[in-house]
N, C-alpha and C positions, 0 to 999 in steps of 0.2 A: 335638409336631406341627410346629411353626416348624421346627427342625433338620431334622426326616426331609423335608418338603417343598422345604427349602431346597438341603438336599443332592442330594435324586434331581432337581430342577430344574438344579442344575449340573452333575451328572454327567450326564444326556440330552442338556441344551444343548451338554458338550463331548464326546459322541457322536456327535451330529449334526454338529458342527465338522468334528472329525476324519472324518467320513467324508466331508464334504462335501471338505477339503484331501485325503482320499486317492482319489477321484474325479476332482478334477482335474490328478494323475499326481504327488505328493508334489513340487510345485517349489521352487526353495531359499529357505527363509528370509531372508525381506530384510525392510527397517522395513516396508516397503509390506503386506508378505503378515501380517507379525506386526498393522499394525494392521485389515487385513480377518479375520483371522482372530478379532481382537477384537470386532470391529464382528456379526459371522457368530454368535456366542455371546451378545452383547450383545441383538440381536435373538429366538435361538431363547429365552430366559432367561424372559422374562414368558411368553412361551406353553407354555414347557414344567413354568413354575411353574402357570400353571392346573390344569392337569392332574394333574399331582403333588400339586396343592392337595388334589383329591376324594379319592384314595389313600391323603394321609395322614392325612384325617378317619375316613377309614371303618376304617383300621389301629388310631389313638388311641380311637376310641371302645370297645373289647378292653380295652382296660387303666382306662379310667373303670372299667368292672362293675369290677375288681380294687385298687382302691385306697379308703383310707379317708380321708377331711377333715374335719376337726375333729368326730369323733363320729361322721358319718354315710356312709353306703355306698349305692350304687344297685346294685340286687340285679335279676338280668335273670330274670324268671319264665317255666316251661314252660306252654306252651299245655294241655296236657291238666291236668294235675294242678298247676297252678299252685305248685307247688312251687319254691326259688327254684335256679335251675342255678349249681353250683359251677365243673362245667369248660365254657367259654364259648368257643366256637368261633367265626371266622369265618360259618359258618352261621347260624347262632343269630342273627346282629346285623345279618342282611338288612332284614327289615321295620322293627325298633327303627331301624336306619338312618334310612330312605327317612321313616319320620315323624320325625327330628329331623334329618334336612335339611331337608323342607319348613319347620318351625319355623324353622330358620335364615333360608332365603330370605322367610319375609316378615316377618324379623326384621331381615334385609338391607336388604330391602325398605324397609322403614319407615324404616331408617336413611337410606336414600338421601333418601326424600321429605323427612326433615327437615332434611339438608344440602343437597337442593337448596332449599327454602324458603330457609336460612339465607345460603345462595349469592345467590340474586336479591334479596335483602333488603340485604346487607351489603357485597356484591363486585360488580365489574363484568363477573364472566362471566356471560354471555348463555346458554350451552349445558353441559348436562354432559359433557361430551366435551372440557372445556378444562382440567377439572381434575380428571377420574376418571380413572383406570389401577385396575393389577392391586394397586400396591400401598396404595389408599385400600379396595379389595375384602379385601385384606386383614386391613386394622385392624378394618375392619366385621365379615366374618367372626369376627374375635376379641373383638368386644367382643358379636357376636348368640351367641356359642358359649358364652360365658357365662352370660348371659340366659336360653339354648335347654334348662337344666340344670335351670331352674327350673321350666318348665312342659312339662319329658318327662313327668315322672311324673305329670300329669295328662292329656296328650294320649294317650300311650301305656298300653294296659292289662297291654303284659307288662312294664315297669316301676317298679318298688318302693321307694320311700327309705325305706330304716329305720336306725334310730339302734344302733352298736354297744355 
């Protein structure tokens, strides 16, 4: 999930580059242009990581149903006949989604309220705005996406953990 979001984040920020340098009539490379075209990437980077961020959760979560850990499998169950689905589509992992995001975000959530306590308690930032970005949403995201694994299968009724 970190690679594929990492990547289509760089690969859209240096789309938008380039489109943006071939917009302004491809002018010649000089240090000046090399570092705006730095700076032009540098900027699209975080916001293009966000987005890509949601992309490559709802991608990665396909291949959790298909993978085993240490003994155990999460088995994505059919609505009618609760039986457990073998070939698992994009389709199939709309709803399973949207309830193990919500899990995340107030798993996020929570995380945030605890570093921001841990923030005004310890440091001298006054605001979260002085020390959150995309990439502290990150770490969070990875440490709630963890967490989030443990209580799908009781939040969500079409998913199953059973021991292999």
């Amino acid at each position: 999930m970190t690679l594929c979001s990492l990547g289509l984040a760089l690969l859209l920020s240096l789309f938008i580059t380039f489109y943006i340098y071939a917009n302004g009539g491809f002018a010649p490379l000089t240090q000046e242009i090399y570092v705006a075209l730095f700076d032009i990437v540098k900027f699209w980077f975080p916001l293009t990581w966000s987005f890509t961020l949601l992309i490559a959760l709802f991608r990665s979560l396909k291949y959790i149903f298909n993978i085993e850990i240490s003994g155990y499998k999460l088995r994505l169950l059919d609505c009618q006949s609760k039986e457990a689905l073998q070939d698992i589509g994009y389709g199939d992992l709309v709803k399973v989604w949207r309830k193990w995001f919500m899990v995340m975000i107030w798993l996020v959530g929570a995380q945030m309220l605890l570093c921001l306590f841990f923030t005004y308690l310890f440091t001298s930032y006054t605001g979260v705005f002085e020390w959150f970005s995309i990439y502290f949403l990150f770490g969070f995201i990875l440490i709630a996406g963890y967490f989030s694994f443990v209580l799908l299968g009781g939040r969500c009724k079409k998913v199953k953990l059973v021991k292999c």
